[in-house]
Residue, then its C-alpha position, 0 to 999 in steps of 0.5 A: x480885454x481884446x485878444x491880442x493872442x495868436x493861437x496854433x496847433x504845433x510849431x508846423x502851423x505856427x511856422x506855416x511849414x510848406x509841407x504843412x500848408x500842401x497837406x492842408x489844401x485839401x480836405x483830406x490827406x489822401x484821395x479814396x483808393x477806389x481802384x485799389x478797392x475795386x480790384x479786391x487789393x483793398x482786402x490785402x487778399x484776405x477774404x471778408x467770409x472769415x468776418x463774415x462767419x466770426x460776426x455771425x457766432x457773435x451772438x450765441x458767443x455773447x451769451x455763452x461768454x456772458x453767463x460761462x460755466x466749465x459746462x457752457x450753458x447756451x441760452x437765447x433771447x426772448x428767455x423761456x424763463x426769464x432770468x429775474x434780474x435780465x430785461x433784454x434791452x433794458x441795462x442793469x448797473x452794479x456797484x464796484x470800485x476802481x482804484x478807490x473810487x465807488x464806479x458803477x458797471x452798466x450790463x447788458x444782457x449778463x454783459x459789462x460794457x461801460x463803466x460810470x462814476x457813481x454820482x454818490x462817491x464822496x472822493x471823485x463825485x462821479x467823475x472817472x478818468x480814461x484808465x478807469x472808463x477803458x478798463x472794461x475793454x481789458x476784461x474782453x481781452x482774448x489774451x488773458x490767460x485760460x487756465x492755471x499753468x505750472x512750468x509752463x503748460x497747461x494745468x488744473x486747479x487741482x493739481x496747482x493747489x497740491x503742489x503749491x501746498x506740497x512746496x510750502x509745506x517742505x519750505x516751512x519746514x525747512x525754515x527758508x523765506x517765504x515772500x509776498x509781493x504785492x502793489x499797494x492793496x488798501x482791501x481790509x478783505x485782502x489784507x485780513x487773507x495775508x494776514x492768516x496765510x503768514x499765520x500759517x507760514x510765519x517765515x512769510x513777509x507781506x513787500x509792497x511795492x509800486x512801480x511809481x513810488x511814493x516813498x518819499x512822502x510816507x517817510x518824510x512825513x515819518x520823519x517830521x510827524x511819525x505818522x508813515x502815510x501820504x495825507x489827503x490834500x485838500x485843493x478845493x479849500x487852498x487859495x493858492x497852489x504851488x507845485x514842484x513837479x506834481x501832476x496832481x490834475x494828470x498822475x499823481x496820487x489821485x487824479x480825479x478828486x483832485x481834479x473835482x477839489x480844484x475846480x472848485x475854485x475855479x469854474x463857473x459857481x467860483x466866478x460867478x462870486x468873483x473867486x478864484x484860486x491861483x495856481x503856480x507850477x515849477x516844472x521841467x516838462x510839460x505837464x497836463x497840471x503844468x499846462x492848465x496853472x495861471x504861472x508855469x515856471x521852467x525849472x530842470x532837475x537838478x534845480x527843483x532842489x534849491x528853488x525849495x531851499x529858496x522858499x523856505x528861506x524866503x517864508x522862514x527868514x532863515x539861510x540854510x546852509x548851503x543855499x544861494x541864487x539859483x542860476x536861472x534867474x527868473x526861477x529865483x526872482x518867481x520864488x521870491x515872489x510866490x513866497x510872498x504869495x504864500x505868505x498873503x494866503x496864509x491857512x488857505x495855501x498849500x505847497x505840494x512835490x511830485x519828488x519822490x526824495x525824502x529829503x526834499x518832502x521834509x522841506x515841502x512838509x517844513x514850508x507847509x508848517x510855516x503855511x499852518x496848512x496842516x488841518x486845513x489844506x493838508x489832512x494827515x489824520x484821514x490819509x490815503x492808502x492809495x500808495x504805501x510801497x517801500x523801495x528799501x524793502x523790496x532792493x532789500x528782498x532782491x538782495x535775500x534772493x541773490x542770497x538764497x534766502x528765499x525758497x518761495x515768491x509770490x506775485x500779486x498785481x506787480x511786475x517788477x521784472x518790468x517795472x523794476x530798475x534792473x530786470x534782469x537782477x530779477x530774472x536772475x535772482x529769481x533762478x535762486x528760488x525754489x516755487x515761484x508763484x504769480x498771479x497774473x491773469x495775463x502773460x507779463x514779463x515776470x509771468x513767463x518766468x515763475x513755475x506756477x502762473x495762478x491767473x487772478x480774475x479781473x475785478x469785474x468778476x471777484x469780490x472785494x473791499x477797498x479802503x482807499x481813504x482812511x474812513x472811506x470804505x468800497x465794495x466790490x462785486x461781480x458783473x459777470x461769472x468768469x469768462x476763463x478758468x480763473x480764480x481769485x487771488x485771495x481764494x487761492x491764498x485761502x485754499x493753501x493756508x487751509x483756510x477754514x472759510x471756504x469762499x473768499x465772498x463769505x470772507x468778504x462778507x464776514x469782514x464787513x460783518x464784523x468791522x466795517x457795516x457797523x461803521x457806516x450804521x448798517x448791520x445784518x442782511x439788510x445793511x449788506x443789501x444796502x451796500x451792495x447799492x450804494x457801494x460805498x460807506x464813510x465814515x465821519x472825519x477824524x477831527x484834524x489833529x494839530x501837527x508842528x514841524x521841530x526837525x533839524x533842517x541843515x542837514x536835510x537842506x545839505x543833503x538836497x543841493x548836493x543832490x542837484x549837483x549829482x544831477x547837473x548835465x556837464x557835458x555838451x551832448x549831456x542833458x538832464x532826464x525827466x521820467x513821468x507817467x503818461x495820462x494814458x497808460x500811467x504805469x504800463x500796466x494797461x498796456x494790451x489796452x488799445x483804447x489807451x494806446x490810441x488817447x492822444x497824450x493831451x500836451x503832445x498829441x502823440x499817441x501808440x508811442x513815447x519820445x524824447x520831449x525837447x525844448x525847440x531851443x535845444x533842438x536847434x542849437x543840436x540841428x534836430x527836426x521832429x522824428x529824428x532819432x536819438x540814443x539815449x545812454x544812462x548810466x546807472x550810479x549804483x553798479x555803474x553799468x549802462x542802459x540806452x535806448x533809441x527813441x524820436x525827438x519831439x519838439x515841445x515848447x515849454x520844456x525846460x532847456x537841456x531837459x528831456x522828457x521820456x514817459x514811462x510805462x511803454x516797451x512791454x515785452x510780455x504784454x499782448x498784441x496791443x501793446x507789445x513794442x510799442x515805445x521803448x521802457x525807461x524803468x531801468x532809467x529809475x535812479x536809485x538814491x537814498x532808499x527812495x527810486x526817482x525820475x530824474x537822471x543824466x543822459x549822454x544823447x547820440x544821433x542814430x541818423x534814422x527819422x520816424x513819423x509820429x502818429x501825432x493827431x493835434x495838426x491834422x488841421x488848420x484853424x487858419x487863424x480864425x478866433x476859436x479861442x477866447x481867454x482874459x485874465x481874472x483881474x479883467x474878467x472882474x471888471x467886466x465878466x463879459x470880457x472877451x467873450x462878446x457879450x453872450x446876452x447880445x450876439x450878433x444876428x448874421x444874416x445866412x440863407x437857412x430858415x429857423x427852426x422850431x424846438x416845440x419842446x425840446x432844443x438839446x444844446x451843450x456848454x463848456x466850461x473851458x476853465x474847467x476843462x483839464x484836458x484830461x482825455x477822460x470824455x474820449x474813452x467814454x465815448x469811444x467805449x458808449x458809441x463803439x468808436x472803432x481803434x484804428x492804430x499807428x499807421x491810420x493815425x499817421x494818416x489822419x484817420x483817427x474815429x474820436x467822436x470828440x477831441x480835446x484840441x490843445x492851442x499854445x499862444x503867446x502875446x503877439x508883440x513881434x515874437x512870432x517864430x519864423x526860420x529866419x530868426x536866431x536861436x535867442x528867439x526861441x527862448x519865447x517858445x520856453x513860455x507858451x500858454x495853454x488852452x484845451x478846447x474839447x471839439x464835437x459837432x456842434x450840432x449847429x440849427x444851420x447846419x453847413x453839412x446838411x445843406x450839400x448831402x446829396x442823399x440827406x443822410x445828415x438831418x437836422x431834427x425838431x428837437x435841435x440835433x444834427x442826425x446821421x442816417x448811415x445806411x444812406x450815406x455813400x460817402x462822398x465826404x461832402x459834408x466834412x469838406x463844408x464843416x468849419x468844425x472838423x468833427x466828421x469822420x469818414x470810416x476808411x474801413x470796417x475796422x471791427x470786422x477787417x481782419x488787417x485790424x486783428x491786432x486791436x478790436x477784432x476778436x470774438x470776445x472783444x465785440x462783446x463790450x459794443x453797445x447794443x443800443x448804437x450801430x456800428x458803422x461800416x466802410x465808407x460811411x461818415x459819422x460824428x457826435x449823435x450826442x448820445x441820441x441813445x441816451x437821450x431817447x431811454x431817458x424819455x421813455x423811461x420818463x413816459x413809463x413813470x409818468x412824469x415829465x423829463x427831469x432837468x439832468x434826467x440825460x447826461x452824455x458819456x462825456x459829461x458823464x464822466x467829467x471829473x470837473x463837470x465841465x461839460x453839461x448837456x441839456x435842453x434849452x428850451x426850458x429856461x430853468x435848466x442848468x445848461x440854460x443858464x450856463x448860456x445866458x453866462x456873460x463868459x459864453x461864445x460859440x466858436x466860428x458864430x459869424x459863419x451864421x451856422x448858430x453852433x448849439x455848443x456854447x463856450x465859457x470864455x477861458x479866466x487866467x488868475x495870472x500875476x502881473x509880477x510873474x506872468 
């Protein structure tokens, strides 16, 4: 199939914006300012000797840090006595978990500083996503708290557990309530700790609750089967997928395996047997799982509601009361046609939510009943306990505290003063209660207000279990002693219900000698050692039980559309608010992590911020530019009262129209100095309806006549039109699998002025799957965290001077039939911009054989090596940027500062802690350098060594990169090409292969697999 597909980056390319097209005249935003440099201003008048003196006590801190005690022991490399377990130079790797999924934490000299997927994990497979590769950053963080507190000031341990058990012993006696807050905990060590402290104090009550809530589902399926869990979906063994708003590759539930179940249909094994699975989305914003399906579907909040009633009834050949056409009319001829879809696909479809109301995953488990995608596509026998908050429980607890019911509260992992709707009835229900405990391990905003602050260690120092699938069972286990004076929850629980188990490791131990070693066929001494290295246990699946839905849907049907008339924006300055958690911060816990503030939101590119997504339609029709400034002001349907807050616009195509998109987890106030103020919170936006909070609500907008930029990297460059995208469709693709891609077995020999290299035995090289790729970010963080990529912050950023080694660049298009956008054009026009398509491209150096870059390095800091690698000797470079300017790619990057120690930059990575996480193995860079992809030249070299030291030959997948590495769909693979039988030879010699700009004669050492949509011509 013949491209016939514009690409562009952001509306100001696609426009060709004056502003934009002077910006990209040159090669750089802004020229070096030698001058200010020169004259010490470059300093800002702080003077480097403190950074000086701060790098020089880097490495007694380091040991000292990494091996903390009360008495700090100070110990120096080369060991008079060498620890059995340390090997300077040599990394050692521990087995732990990460929400659910069994990780590996690689350590160096006592120091966690990357975390890997285990390969063996049956969920994920090894793949991580971003929050889970950025979370060793947080245990650096020099704002975690040092020591216990008690009203504020600093206390001991012992003088926290008299009083605490002093409280709860008058408490007890005085026969008030005792509660335990909690997010969702899946540990059977945990869960077997709160168990024994309610024994003790029996007026106690475990609440969980998650600041993203998942209530809807646990009681839906309640209520159709009466069995209180979410299911495990299953998207690998589902032929066509539909979503109603589920973010199921993004956010939702579990990101990373379901990334992995859905590939698997869908990458290069799948197409390469001529199989594909389809993938259809309802959605209001865009979504990184709305972004990557076949069809998208533009639907507002207020319609996801009647467009399921449709289905139903279209599946059922019923009428539920109520229904009628919805009043966009593509949205009910799509539903019409993707129940026949469904239909076709009966036993391999699966329909799933993201809605967090009980009465519209009734209806969802109602169409999945008439699918027969239970047992198949649908488990409710071996369910998740990856979420089991209850929103009605824990309003309910507000209410006993208003009340004086509750002299004691303690908090575990939960922050509702932040993440709860309305905060401040927390604060001042809090005031009510007699011992407020928290176990935060850093200042939050429900930390600041409790009597007594018990700091939790971080999961890289504690031991514990995890149960995040029903069979499926973790271990986790220290990397490092404490860095600060910190104690385990579970042992501090321990220490005050008098626990007759002294050590919450022996507690741990004596659970899984008692249940759970057993079930995985271990037992003793030995079977723990064994866990303790492969890090996890499953059990084999329940048989898939037979499950029919015979509830009574009319009034659950009523209830639905008089929901979506609730939610219906009436006014002219009204529209319809969709909340959604960002790939990068999710909840907001995470906020202080700079790593996540910096990771390109994968749609809109934004990063240190969140905005107010609307459709471009929307925006001209209000007279609207990007970064204008609006007052958002939601009413809350409960009490009445107001809440508004001021954010950016960003114009967003394929948002729904009369539709905004804000996400959650930003405007900390407690949160370090990372991620304090940036963004505004949107919680108090939650709607609390029939027992369940949700995400969607209605907002009266108001200009404020203030404009921002956003630190937005997508456009900092123009493709210029230039074919770096390749797509065809799944139907010409089986015509012919070479379709669009050019025909990898038969590209053209350009002529160029560069002389052939040899590889004589090695020629590392890259392929990507661009329909695997999801977007997902997960490779960014990886490499940033292997390479000690340095965090430059908003204001860099609005500079084009983000340090990514790799990005993921996000191209729209849509057919070229004269819809191409220009100012002239009316508003009716800009409806196409409501159905762009999406492609993700992950872009690296390419490390071409003819590499433009080495060809004019005055100084030949950047070589090409015999083994096909494009080198960077930093020492040499003196930064004239030539090689940038001649890169077609524009993957180098020129390091404006030392941003690891400038001390403008102390707000991000410039901490004595903090430098503990760099890889020894990789150099940091200093000011005035270029650097790009070494392709993890590191790795590449211990694999060899580690090869010669075993006498063997280098093994095919003996090497992985920290992007490939951490890949939750193996997108990426690495390998050398000069042996014809590796994995990433073969993936070359795909008829789907091209490399990007190959005219240019540079002969890119990265192959692409041209991008397959399964699109229906009916829906497309």
């Amino acid at each position: 199939m013949d491209s016939n597909k514009k690409y562009w980056k952001g509306l100001e390319e696609l426009n060709n914006e004056p502003e934009f097209v002077e910006k990209n005249k040159h090669e750089f935003a802004e020229p070096i300012p030698i001058e200010e440099v020169l004259s010490g201003g470059g300093l800002m008048g702080k003077t480097p000797r403190r950074d000086f003196l701060k790098a020089l006590g880097f490495g007694v801190g380091a040991v000292t840090l990494a091996a903390c005690q009360k008495v700090p022991v100070h110990k120096s490399i080369p060991y008079l006595i060498k620890p059995e377990e340390v090997t300077p130079g040599v990394a050692n790797y521990y087995v732990s978990t990460y929400d659910g999924h069994a990780i590996l934490v690689k350590t160096r000299e006592g120091r966690p500083i990357k975390i890997e997927g285990n390969p063996n994990d049956v969920l994920a497979k090894g793949g991580l996503s971003a929050q889970a590769q950025a979370s060793v950053l947080d245990l650096y963080d020099y704002n975690r708290l040092n020591n216990p507190m008690l009203d504020g000031g600093d206390s001991s341990w012992n003088e926290i557990d008299t009083f605490v058990k002093r409280e709860l012993g008058a408490i007890k006696t005085g026969g008030k309530k005792i509660r335990l807050v909690t997010s969702t905990i899946n540990s059977p060590s945990t869960l077997a700790v709160i168990a024994d402290f309610i024994a003790q104090y029996p007026n106690t009550k475990h609440i969980t609750y998650d600041a993203v809530s998942y209530t809807g589902i646990i009681q839906a399926n309640q209520n159709s089967f009466g069995k209180a869990v979410i299911p495990h979906y299953n998207f690998d063994k589902a032929d066509v997928i539909v979503s109603f708003g589920a973010d199921f590759l993004g956010t939702w539930i579990s990101p990373s395996e379901f990334m992995g179940q859905w590939v698997k249909n869908r990458g290069s094994k799948s197409l390469a047997g001529k199989k594909m699975s389809r993938h259809i989305q309802f959605e209001t914003g865009m979504s990184l799982t709305g972004s990557n399906a076949d069809t998208r579907i533009l639907i507002k909040p207020s319609e996801e509601g009647l467009a399921l009633v449709n289905l139903y009834n279209a599946l059922s050949g019923t009428t539920l009361p109520g229904s009628k056409p919805m009043g966009n009319s593509s949205a009910d001829k799509a539903v019409k046609l993707v129940a026949a879809e469904l239909k076709a696909a009966q036993g391999k479809a699966l329909v799933v939510c993201g809605s967090n109301d009980v009465a519209k995953q009734i209806l969802v488990n109602a169409i999945n009943a008439q699918l027969g995608s239970y047992g198949t596509t649908i488990d409710l026998d071996n369910y998740s306990n990856q979420y089991k908050g209850n929103d009605a429980e824990f309003t309910d607890f507000v209410g006993e505290m208003n009340r004086g019911e509750v002299d004691a509260v303690f908090f575990l992992n939960s922050n509702p003063v932040y993440e709860y709707h309305n905060g401040q009835a927390i604060k001042d229900a809090l005031k009510k209660v007699r011992l407020k405990v928290t176990f935060a391990d850093r200042k939050d905003e429900t930390s600041v207000i409790c009597n007594i602050v018990a700091p939790n260690h971080y999961y890289l120092e504690s031991w514990g279990d995890g149960n995040a699938v029903e069979g499926y069972y973790t271990v986790i286990q220290p990397t490092i002693n404490p860095v600060y004076d910190t104690r385990q929850a579970e042992q501090s629980l321990m220490v005050w219900s008098d626990s007759t188990v002294k050590d919450y490791y022996t507690y741990v131990r004596n659970t899984w000698d008692k249940e759970l070693l057993a079930k995985g066929g271990l037992s003793g001494q030995k079977g723990w050692e064994t866990l303790l290295q492969t890090g996890f246990i499953k059990v084999a699946d329940k048989p898939a039980g037979s499950y029919s839905f015979a509830k009574d849907l009319n009034g659950v049907a009523q209830t639905i559309l008089n929901q979506g008339t609730t939610l219906e924006a009436k006014g002219d300055k009204q529209y319809e608010v969709q909340l959604y958690q960002s790939i990068a911060l999710r909840d907001g816990k995470r906020a202080n992590n700079p790593w996540l503030q910096e990771l390109p939101d994968p749609v809109s590119k934004v990063t240190w911020d969140n905005f107010a997504a609307m459709s471009p339609t929307d925006m001209k029709k209000a007279g609207y530019v990007q970064g204008d400034v609006i007052n958002i002001e939601v009413k809350n349907p409960n009490n009445n009262a107001s809440y508004s807050i001021a954010l950016p616009i960003l114009v967003q195509p394929g948002q729904a129209q009369g539709t905004i998109s804000i996400a959650l987890g930003y405007g900390r106030t407690e949160a370090g100095p990372v991620g304090q103020g940036v963004g505004k919170n949107v919680y108090p936006f939650l709607n609390f309806v029939n027992g369940t909070f949700q995400t969607a609500t209605v907002a009266a907008i108001s200009t404020t006549g203030d404009n921002v930029i956003l630190a937005q990297t997508q456009t900092h460059h123009s493709i210029e039109g230039r074919n770096v995208i390749r797509e065809t469709t799944f139907k010409e693709y089986v015509k012919d699998p070479s379709s669009n891609s050019g025909g990898s077995l038969k590209h053209k020999e350009y002529e160029d002025l560069w002389d052939d290299y040899d590889h004589p035995q090695y020629n590392w090289v890259m392929a990507i799957d661009l329909n695997a790729c999801t977007g997902c970010g997960a490779c960014v963080v990886a490499c940033s965290a292997e390479n000690n990529v340095p965090v430059v912050g908003r204001d860099e950023v609005r500079r084009r001077r983000e340090m990514h080694w790799i990005r993921i660049d996000r191209y729209y298009s849509f057919n070229e039939d004269g819809k191409s956008i220009t100012e002239e054009k009316e508003i009716e026009d800009l409806k196409d911009l409501d159905n762009v398509a999406v492609v993700y491209q992950p872009m690296l150096c390419q490390h071409c054989d003819h590499a433009p870059c080495e060809t004019v390095c005055p100084v030949l800091a950047t070589v090409h090596s015999s083994e096909g690698i494009n080198h960077m000797a930093y020492n040499r470079c003196v930064g004239t940027r030539y090689c940038a300017n001649n890169c077609p790619y524009k993957v180098r990057r020129f390091n404006w500062f030392n941003y690891w120690n400038d001390s403008r930059f102390d707000n991000y990575l410039i901490n004595e802690h903090t430098h503990l996480v760099l890889n020894p193995d990789v150099t940091t860079r200093f000011r005035g350098v270029m650097e790009k992809c070494s392709m993890c030249i590191q790795r590449i070299q211990a694999g060899k060594l580690k090869a010669k030291i075993e006498k063997r030959p280098l093994k095919d997948g003996d090497i992985k990169m920290a992007c490939q590495q951490t890949c939750p769909t193996n997108a990426i693979v690495f390998g050398n090409a000069s042996d014809p039988n590796s994995e990433v030879s073969q993936l070359l010699k795909s008829e789907r292969t091209y490399y990007v700009l190959e005219e240019l004669g540079v002969k890119p050492g990265i192959g692409y697999q041209v991008k397959v949509r399964n699109t229906a011509e009916t829906l497309a």
